[in-house]
C-alpha positions as CSV (number, residue, x, y, z in Angstrom):
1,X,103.8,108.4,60.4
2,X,102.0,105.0,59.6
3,X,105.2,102.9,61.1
4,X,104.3,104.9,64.5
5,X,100.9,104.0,64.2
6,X,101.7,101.0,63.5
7,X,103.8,100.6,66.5
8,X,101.7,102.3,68.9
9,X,98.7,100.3,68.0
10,X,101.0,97.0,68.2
11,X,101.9,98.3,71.5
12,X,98.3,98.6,72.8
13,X,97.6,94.9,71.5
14,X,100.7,93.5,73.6
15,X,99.2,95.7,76.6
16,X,95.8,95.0,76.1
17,X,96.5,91.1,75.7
18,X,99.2,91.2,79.2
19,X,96.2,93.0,81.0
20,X,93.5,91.3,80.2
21,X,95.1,88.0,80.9
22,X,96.8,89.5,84.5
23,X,93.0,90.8,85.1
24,X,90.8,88.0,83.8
25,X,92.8,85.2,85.9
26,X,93.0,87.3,88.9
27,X,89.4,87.7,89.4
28,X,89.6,83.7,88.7
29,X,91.8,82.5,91.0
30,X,94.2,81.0,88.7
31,X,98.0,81.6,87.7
32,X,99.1,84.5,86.2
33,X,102.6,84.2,86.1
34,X,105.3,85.2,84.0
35,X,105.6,82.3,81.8
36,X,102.0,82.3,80.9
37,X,102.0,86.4,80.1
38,X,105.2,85.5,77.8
39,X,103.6,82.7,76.3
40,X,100.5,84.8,75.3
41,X,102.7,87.4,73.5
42,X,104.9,84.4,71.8
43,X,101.2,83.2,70.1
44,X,100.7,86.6,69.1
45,X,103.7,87.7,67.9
46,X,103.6,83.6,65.9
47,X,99.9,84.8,64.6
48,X,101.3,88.1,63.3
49,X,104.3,86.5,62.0
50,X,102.2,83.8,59.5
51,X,100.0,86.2,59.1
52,X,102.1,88.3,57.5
53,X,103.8,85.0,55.2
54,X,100.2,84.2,53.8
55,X,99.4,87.8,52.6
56,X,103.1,87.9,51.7
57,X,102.1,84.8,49.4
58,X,99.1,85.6,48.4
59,X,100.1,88.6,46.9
60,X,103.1,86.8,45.5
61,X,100.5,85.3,43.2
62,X,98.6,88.5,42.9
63,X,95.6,87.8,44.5
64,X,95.9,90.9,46.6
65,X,95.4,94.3,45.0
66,X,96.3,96.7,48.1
67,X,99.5,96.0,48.6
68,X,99.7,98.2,52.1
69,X,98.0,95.7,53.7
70,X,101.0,93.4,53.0
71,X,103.6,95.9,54.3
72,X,101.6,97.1,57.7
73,X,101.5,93.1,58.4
74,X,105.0,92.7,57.7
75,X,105.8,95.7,60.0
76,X,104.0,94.5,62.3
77,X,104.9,91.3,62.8
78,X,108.4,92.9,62.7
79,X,107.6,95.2,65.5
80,X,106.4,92.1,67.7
81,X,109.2,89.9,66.8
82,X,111.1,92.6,67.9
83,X,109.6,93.3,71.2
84,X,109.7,89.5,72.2
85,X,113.4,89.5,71.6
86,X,114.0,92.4,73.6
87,X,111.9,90.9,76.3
88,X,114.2,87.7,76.2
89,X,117.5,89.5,76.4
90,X,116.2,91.8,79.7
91,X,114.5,88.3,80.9
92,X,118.5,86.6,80.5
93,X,119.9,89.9,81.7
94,X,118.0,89.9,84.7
95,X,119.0,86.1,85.2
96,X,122.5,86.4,84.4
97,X,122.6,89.4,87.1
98,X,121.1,87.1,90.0
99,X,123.1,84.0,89.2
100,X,126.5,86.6,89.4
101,X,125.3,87.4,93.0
102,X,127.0,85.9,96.0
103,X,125.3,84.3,99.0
């Protein structure tokens, strides 16, 4: 139950960044395309990602006493790694697809 949770609520943060981003620089004027969505989830999968390596350290050297916060940021940062990768192959798929076409 707590890995769905955990996936859901990783879920809504990939959403919630992706819209707010689409939103906040249409009403701006400026460019919202792919590359800048995908390079907003790439920071936040990094920032999960070393998040997860300092509480994995710090409670290497036992300066952590819940140890469940250590395993939900691991899993999370999991979940996102693993997202982001699936994005990539669908992104190469999808390229590999339009350069097979012919003119």
């Amino acid at each position: 139950m707590a890995i769905n949770l955990v996936t859901q609520q990783l879920g809504n943060q990939v959403s919630s960044v992706s819209n707010s981003k689409v939103s906040s620089k249409n009403s701006v004027g400026n460019d919202n395309s792919f590359q800048t969505i995908f390079n907003d989830v790439l920071n936040k999968t990094n920032s999960l990602i070393l998040e997860s390596e300092k509480l994995t350290k710090e409670a290497s050297l036992g300066n952590i006493d819940n140890i469940h916060q250590v395993l939900i940021a691991s899993e999370k940062a999991d979940i996102a790694l693993q997202l982001t990768l699936q994005i990539r192959n669908k992104v190469l798929d999808a390229y590999n697809d339009i350069m097979r076409m012919q003119i």
